[in-house]
N, C-alpha and C positions, 0 to 999 in steps of 0.2 A: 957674318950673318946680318941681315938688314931685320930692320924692325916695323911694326907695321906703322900706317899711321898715324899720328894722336887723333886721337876726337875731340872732335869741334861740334862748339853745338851751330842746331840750322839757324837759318836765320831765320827770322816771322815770315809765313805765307801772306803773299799779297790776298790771299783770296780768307784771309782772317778778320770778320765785321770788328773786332777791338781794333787791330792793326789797321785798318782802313781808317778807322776813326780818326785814332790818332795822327796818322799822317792828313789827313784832311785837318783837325787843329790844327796843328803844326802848319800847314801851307795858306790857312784862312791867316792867325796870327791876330795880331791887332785888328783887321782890316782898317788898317790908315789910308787915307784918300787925300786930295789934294785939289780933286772938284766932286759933285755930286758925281757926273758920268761915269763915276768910276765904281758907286758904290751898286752893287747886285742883289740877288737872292735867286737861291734855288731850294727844290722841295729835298727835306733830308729825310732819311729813313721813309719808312714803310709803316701805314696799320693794313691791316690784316682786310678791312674791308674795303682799301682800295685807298688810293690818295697817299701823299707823302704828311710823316708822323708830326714833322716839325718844319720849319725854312731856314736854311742857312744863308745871312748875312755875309759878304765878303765886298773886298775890293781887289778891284785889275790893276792899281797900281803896284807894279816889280810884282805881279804874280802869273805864274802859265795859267790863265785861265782854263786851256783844255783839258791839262792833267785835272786839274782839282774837279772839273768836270765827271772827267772820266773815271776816279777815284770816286766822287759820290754816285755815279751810275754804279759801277760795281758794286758799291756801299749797299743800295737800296736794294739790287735785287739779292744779294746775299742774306739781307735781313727778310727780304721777302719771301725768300724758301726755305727760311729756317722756321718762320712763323706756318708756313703752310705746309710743312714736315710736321712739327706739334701740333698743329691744327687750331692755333688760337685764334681768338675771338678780339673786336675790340666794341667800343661803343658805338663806334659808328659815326660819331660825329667828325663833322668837314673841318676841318682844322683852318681856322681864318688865315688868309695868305697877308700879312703885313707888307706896308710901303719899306722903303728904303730912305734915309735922309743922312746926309754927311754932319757930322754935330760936334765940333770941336777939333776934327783933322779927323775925324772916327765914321766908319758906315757905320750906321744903327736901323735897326726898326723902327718903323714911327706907325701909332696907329695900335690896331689891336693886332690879333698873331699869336702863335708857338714858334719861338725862336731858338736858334743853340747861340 
């Protein structure tokens, strides 16, 4: 007689806003750079009245820039239909998009901003 078999748990769905998160940690990292060129920003998360929540800092140095791309597109708009499923509200304020500047081997914000 054969048995059936074992259970295994699933793995995380990619389509999980934690799990997205943390693999966008995960693959942002330090962001160490080695020239300015390298250091970035893109808008992360969602408010509710439009515009992204925060900006995330990163660098292209040893990272697929398109994944991490592509991981915070998904990011955003999953938070964005989770908010407009609830129907929340936000302030409404423009969230300041901060500079980028390399400062000790590290991309940083420079400037004012909501940063992760």
């Amino acid at each position: 007689m054969s048995q059936p078999p074992a259970k295994t748990k699933a793995a995380p769905v990619a389509d999980d806003p934690a799990v997205l998160y943390a693999e966008i940690k995960a693959l942002v990292g330090t962001a160490a750079a080695s020239e300015p060129l390298q250091c970035k920003k893109t808008g992360l998360g969602h408010k509710p009245c439009g515009g992204p929540a925060s900006y995330l800092i990163y660098s292209t140095q040893g990272l697929d820039e398109a994944l991490l791309l592509q991981k915070v597109s998904r990011y955003n708009q999953l938070v964005q239909a989770e908010q407009e499923r609830l129907g929340l509200v936000s302030d409404c304020a423009i969230v300041p998009e901060p500079g980028v500047a390399l400062v000790g081997g590290f991309c940083v914000a420079s400037g004012q901003g909501d940063t992760f």
